[in-house]
C-alpha positions in Angstrom: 0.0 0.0 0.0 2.4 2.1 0.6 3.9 1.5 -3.2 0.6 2.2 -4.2 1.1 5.7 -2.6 4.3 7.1 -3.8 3.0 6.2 -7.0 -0.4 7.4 -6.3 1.8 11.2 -5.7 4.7 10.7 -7.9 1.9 9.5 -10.9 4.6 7.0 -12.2 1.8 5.0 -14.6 1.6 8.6 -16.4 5.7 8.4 -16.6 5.4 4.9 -18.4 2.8 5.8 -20.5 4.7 8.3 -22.2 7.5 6.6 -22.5 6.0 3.9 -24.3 4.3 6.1 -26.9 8.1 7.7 -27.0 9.3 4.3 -27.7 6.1 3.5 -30.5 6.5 6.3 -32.0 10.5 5.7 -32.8 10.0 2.2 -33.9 6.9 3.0 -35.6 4.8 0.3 -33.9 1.7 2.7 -33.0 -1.1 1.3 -35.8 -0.3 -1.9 -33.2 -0.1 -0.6 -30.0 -3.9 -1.7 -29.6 -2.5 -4.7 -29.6 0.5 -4.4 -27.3 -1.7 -3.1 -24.9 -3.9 -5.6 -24.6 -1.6 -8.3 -24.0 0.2 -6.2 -21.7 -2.7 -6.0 -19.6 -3.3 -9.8 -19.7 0.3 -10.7 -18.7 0.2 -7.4 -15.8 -3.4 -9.0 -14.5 -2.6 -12.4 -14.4 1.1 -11.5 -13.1 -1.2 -9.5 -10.2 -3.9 -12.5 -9.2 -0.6 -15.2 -9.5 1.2 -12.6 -6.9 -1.7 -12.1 -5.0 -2.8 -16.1 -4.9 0.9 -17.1 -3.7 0.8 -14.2 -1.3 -2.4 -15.3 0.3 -1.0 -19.5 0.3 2.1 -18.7 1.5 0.3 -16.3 4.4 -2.4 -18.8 4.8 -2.2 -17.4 8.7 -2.1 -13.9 8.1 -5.6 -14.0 5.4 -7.4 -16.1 7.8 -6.5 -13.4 10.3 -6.9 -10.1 8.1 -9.2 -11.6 5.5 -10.5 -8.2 5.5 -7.4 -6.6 4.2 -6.7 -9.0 2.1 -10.3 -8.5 0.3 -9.5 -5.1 0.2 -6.3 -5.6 -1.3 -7.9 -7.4 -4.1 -10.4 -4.9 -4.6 -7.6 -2.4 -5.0 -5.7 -4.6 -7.4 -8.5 -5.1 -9.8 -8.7 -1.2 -9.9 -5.5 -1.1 -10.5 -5.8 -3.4 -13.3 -8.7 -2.1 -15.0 -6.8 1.7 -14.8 -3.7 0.2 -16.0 -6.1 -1.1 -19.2 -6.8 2.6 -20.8 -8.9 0.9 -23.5 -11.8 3.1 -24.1 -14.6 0.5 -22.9 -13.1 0.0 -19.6 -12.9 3.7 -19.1 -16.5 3.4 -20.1 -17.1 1.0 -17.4 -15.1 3.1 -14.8 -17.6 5.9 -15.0 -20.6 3.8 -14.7 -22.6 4.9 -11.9 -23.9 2.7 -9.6 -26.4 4.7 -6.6 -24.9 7.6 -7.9 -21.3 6.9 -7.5 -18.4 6.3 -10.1 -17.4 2.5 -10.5 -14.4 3.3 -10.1 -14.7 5.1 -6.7 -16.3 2.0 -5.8 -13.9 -0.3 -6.8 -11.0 1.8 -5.1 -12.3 2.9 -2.4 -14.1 0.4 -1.1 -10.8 -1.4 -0.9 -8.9 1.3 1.3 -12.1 1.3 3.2 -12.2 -2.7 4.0 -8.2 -2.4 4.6 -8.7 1.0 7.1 -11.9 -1.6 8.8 -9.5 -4.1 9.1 -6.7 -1.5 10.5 -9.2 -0.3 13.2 -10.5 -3.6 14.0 -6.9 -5.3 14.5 -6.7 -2.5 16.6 -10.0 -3.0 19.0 -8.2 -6.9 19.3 -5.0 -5.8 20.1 -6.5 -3.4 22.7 -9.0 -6.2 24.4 -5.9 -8.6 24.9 -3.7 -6.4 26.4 -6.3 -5.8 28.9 -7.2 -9.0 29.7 
């Protein structure tokens, strides 16, 4: 998460982009960057779930205890994801509403909300057991 922040402020994603138009552009590859882009994001999502799956089995203790922050984790990777797409129809799908707010403001934040639940109720534990 705290990647996800630096990046968040440095916008990093925005620094890669251009430098792979940059590097289309001087190879003339950019009638098949459609293409490039799409398989990018296939090997970048699968790469994500695979990382995330072996996380989760070889922390099988720590999701049983923060399953909660791991949920959110994953809601916050498939954002990530879907951003990391920048095909039209996804962006489409991003700024579906659904009870009046964005999908993607659903799909982001409810994952920093399920990990900040999941802060505050490690938190309440902790507490109770050191005052037992």
């Amino acid at each position: 998460m705290i990647l996800l922040g630096i990046n968040k402020q440095l916008d990093l994603q925005s620094l890669f982009t251009e430098m792979g138009r940059q590097i289309f552009r001087a190879h003339g590859w950019m009638d098949h960057r459609r293409i490039v882009q799409f398989w990018f994001i296939v090997a970048f999502g699968a790469i994500a779930l695979a990382a995330f799956l072996l996380f989760v089995r070889i922390n099988r203790d720590l999701f049983r205890r923060f399953k909660l922050a791991f949920i959110g984790l994953f809601f916050v990777l498939c954002f990530i994801v879907i951003r990391a797409a920048g095909f039209h129809h996804f962006d489409v799908m991003l700024g579906f509403r659904l009870f009046g707010a964005r999908m993607n403001w659903v799909l982001e934040l409810t994952g920093i909300y399920l990990i900040i639940i999941a802060v505050f109720k490690e938190i309440l534990v902790l507490k109770n057991t050191s005052l037992k």
